[in-house]
N, C-alpha and C positions, 0 to 999 in steps of 0.2 A: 242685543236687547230684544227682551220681548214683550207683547199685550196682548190681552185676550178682547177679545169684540164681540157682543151678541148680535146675531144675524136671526132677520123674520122667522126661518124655521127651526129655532130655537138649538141650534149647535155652536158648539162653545169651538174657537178656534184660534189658532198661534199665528200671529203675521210676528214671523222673524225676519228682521230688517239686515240687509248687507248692500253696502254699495257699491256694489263691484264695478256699474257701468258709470260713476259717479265721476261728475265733470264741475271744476272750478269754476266760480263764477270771475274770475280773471279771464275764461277762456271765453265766456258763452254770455256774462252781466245777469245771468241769473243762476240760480244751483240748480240742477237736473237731480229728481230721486234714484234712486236706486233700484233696481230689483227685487222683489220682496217673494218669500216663500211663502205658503200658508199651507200648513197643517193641520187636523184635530187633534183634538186634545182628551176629547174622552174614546173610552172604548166603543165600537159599533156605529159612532155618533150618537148616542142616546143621553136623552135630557137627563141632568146630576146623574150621567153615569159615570162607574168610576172613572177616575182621571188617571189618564197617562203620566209615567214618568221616569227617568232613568235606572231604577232600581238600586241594587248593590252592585257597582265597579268593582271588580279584582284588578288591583293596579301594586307596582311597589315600585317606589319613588328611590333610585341609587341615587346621590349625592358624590358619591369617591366612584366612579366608571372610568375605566381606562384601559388599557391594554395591558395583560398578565402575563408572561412568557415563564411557561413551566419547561425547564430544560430537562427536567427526569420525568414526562408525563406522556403519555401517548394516546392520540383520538382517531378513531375513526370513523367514517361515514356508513350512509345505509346500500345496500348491497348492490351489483350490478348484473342481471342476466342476460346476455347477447342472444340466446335461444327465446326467448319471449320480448326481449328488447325492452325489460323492465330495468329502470336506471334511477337509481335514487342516490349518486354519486353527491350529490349537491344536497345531501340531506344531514342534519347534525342533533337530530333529536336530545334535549337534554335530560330528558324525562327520563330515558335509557340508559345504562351503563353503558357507554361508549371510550370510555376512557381508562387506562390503565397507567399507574405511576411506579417507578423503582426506585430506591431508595436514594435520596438527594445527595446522600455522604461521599456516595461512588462517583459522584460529579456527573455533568448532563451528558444525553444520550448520542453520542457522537455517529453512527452506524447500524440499521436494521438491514438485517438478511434475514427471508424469509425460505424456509429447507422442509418440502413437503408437510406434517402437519406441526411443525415448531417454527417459532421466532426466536436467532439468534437478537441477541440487545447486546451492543456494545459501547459501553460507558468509558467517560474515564477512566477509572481506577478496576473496571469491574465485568466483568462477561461473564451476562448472563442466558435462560434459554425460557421462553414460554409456550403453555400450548397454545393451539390455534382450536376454534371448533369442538373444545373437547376438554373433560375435569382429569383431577386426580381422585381420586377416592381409598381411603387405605382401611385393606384389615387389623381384626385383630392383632393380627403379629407383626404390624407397619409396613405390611407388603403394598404399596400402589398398583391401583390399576387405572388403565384408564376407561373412561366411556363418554358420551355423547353432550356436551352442553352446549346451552345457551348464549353462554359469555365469548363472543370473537377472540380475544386477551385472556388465557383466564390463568392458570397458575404460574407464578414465576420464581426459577429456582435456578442459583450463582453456580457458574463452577468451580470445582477447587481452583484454588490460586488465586495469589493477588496479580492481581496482572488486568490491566485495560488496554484500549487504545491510543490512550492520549488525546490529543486534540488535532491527530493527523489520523481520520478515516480513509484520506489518499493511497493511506499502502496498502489498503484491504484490497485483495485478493482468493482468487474460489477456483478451483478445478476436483470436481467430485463430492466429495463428503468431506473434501481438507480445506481448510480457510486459512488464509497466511495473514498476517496482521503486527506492524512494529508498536513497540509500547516506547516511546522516547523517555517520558520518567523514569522509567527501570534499565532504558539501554539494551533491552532484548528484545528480539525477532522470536515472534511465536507463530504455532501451529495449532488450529484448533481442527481436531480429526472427529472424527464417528457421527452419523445422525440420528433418528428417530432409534433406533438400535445400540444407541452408547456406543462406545470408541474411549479413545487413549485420552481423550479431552485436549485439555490446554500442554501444550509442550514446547517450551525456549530452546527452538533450531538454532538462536544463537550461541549455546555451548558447544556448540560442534566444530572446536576449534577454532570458532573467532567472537569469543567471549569477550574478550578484552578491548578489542577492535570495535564493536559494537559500543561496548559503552564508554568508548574513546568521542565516537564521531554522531553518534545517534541525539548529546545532548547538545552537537552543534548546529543540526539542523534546523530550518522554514521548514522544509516539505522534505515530505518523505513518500516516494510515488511508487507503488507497487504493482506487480502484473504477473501473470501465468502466461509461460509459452508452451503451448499444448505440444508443438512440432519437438520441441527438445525435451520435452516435461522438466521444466524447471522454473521456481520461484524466481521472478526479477524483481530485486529492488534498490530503486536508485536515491542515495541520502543526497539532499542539495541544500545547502547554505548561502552564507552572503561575506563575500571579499571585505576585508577592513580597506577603509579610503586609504589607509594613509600604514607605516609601518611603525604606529607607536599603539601600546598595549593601553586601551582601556581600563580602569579601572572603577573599583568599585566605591559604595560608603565608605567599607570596611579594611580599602586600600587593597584587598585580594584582585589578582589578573582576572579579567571577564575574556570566557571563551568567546571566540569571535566568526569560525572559519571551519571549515573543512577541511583545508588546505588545499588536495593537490585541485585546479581549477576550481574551486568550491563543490566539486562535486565526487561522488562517487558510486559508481554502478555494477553490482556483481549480483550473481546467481546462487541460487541452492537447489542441490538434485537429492529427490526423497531414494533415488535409486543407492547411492553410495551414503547418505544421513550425512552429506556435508555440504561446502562453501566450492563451488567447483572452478570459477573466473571470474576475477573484474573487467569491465567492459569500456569502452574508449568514451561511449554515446552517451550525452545527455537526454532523458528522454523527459518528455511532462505526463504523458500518459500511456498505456500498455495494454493489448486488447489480443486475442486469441477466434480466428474466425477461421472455420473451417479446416482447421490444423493448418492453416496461415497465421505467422505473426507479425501483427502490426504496432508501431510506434510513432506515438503525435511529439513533434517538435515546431511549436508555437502552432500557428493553424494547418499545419500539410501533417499527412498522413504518411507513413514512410514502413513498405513491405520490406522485410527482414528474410537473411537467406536466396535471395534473388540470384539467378543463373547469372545475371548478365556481366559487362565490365564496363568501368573499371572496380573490380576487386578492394574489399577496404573503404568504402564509399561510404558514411553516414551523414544522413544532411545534406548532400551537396558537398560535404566534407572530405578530403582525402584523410585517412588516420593511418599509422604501421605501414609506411612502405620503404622496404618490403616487410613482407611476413611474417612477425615471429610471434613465441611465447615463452612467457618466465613462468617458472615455476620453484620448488625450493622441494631438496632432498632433507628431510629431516626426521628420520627414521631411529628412534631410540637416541630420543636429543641432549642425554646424558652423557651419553661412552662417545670417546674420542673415537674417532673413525678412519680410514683410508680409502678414498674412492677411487679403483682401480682403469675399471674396464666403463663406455656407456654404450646403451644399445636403444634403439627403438624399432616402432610398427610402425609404418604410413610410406608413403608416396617416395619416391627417389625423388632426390635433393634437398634433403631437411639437410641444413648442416648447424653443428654445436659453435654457437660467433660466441660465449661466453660462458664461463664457470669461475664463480669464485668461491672460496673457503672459509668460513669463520672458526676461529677457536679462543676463546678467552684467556687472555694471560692473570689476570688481578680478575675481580668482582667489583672493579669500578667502573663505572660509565662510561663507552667509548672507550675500552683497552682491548680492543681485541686484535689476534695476529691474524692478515687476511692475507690470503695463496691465490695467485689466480694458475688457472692450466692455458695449454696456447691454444687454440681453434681449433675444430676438426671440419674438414672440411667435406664437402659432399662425396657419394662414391664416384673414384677415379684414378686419374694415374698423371705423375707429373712430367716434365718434358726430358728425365733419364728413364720413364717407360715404370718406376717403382709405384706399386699401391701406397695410395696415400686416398686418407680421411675412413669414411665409413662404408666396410667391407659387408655386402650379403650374404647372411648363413641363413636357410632355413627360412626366408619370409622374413628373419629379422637384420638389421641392421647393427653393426658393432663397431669399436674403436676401442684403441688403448687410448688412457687419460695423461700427456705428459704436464709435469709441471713447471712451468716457467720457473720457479727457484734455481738455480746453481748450486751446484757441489761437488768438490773439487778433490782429485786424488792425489797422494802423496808428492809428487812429482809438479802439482800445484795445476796442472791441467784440469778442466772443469768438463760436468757431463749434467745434462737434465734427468734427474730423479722421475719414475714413474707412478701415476697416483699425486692425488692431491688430499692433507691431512686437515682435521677439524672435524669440529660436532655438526655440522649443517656448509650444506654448500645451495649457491644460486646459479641456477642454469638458464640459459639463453638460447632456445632453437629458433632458426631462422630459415625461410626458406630461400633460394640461394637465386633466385631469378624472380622479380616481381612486376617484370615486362612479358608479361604474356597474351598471344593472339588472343581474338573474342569469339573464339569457337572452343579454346582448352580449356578442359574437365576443373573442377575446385582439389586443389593439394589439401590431403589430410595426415594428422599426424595422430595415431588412436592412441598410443603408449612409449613412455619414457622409461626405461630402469638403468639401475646403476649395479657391478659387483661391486663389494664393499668388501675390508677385512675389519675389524674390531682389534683400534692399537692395545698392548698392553700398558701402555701410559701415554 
């Protein structure tokens, strides 16, 4: 509250009352005043001179204030320069275009990467690229160029394909001008290539022979964690799911099976090499994250750090983990997976003592599910000689390694006498190198195996 009071030399003035030092007469049996301010009230203090007073307020009164969360909208702050130590990081002027929006249908923005003078935008359903610092502007004949602006954000333009990232930005991965990225809606592994210069754009490394596979296991995923190992140049990405409690098939409203799994441990982890444009191994390791430092590769499993490729032993070691002891790799001969085949002879490149602990044959009898006739051949064993002094397993020609393939089947000569047939028959076989000692001192070299071939004849039925 306020009163105005005239005083002997004739100025007019405001005693505005607050009682801020204001004391109870419960406390003290009587009231204590307050502290009082006093102002003028006219201008200069001069007698009926005009009078002070608030003027026009610019105020707007919100009613509905609350927190907005724009998932397809992007803001940014005012600038920071470490050379003049000007920081206006903490500043959000509205008065500015500071904000840039894509279009909501493509779902919120799951992922920015920022690539000299572009921003990649990675949406759900949608990837896209804007400039940074700089317009479009187009000629007569809708040629664009670009040149200098004002707008941080300013043009933004999709690229072909439907294709997003989903709601897993974890697999996004960067080595160069290529960006790897899984879209679990669609079940494919993509690559997005070329920078400020154009490139091949968006491309599905998942046709590259594991088409199917991907959109087997991709829509059974939580997470999906991706990573570049600079040392191998190759895409790692690891699909991770979650184990059903129990072994009864959930179901749906609509009484259809709900996928639930990944299967094998709930996880699975393999690679892609831009060098051969395919699928090159799956991997034992669960990893949660994936990082490339110094052409060193590093993997986080829960909070520890874990260097990959390490000299030391024991050999095999993930996590504190022992995995594969001993040594091997599978792989699958399937070359021309139409025509019935015969696999004769197997050869490899690498290290003395790989030995073949497994081969099996497939070939279909019917085109029903589960009918197929399966051959296995018997082991080849490392190069050597057995205890009557004869060569046996895989002989050295020339840097490579060879063996004949026998097959475990029987077949019997007139006289009813039996002999093992050479070569194993089918459209595809599965092979098993192993290496033949996995007790090795902590001073020997790493066993490599660089190449697998097989001769083969093409049966006439």
């Amino acid at each position: 509250m306020a009163v105005t009071v005239e005083v002997a030399y004739f100025n007019s003035i405001v005693i505005a009352g607050g009682q801020t030092n204001y004391v109870s007469p419960s406390q003290t049996g009587s009231e204590t005043p307050g502290v009082f301010h006093i102002e003028e009230s006219r201008i200069e203090g001069k007698f009926n001179g005009k009078q002070m007073d608030y003027g026009a307020r610019a105020h707007v009164v919100d009613e509905t204030y609350g927190s907005n969360i724009r998932e397809n909208a992007m803001i940014h702050s005012g600038i920071y320069n470490s050379r003049t130590q000007f920081n206006s990081l903490n500043q959000f002027p509205v008065g500015e275009e500071i904000t840039r929006a894509v279009d909501i249908h493509h779902g919120s923005i799951q992922k920015l990467y920022a690539e000299e003078t572009n921003l990649n935008i990675f949406q759900e359903n949608k990837v896209s690229r804007a400039l940074i610092d700089k317009d479009m502007i187009f000629s007569a004949e809708g040629v664009g160029i670009t040149t200098a602006g004002k707008r941080v954000i300013s043009q933004i333009t999709p690229y072909a394909g439907k294709y997003g990232i989903s709601d897993n930005p974890e697999s996004f991965a960067v080595f160069g001008n290529r960006k790897y990225f899984a879209d679990k809606r669609r079940g494919v592994v993509l690559r997005l290539s070329g920078g400020s210069g154009g490139g091949q754009g968006i491309v599905p490394i998942s046709d590259a022979g594991m088409k199917d596979f991907f959109k087997d296991h991709l829509v059974l995923c939580d997470k999906i964690y991706g990573a570049y190992d600079e040392q191998k140049g190759k895409y790692v990405i690891s699909l991770q799911g979650t184990l059903p409690t129990s072994n009864t098939v959930a179901t749906s409203q609509n009484n259809l099976p709900v996928l639930q799994t990944t299967g094998q441990n709930d996880y699975r982890t393999l690679c892609y090499d831009d060098k051969i444009q395919g699928w090159t191994s799956f991997f034992t390791y669960k990893p949660k994250f994936g990082i490339s430092l110094r052409n060193e590769f590093y993997t986080f499993s829960g909070q520890n750090m874990w260097k990959h490729y390490a000299t030391t032993v024991p050999r095999n070691n993930f996590y504190n983990e022992s995995f594969a002891d001993p040594s091997y790799v599978k792989f699958v001969f399937n070359d021309q997976p139409s025509a019935t085949k015969t696999f004769m002879t197997l050869n490899y490149e690498g290290d003395t003592g790989w030995e073949m602990e497994e081969m099996k044959s497939f070939q279909f009898t019917t085109y029903g599910p589960g009918d197929e006739d399966v051959t296995s051949a018997y082991k080849i064993p490392k190069e050597g000689t057995n205890a009557g002094g004869q060569i046996v397993g895989f002989v050295r020609k020339e840097d490579k390694y060879y063996s004949e393939i026998r097959n475990k089947a029987k077949d019997f000569f007139q006289d009813n006498s039996h002999f093992n047939t050479t070569g194993v028959k089918g459209y595809y076989v599965d092979v098993t190198m192993q290496y033949w000692n996995a007790t090795e001192p902590a001073n020997s070299p790493k066993k490599e195996l660089f190449g697998v071939g097989a001769e083969v004849v093409i049966s006439s039925k």
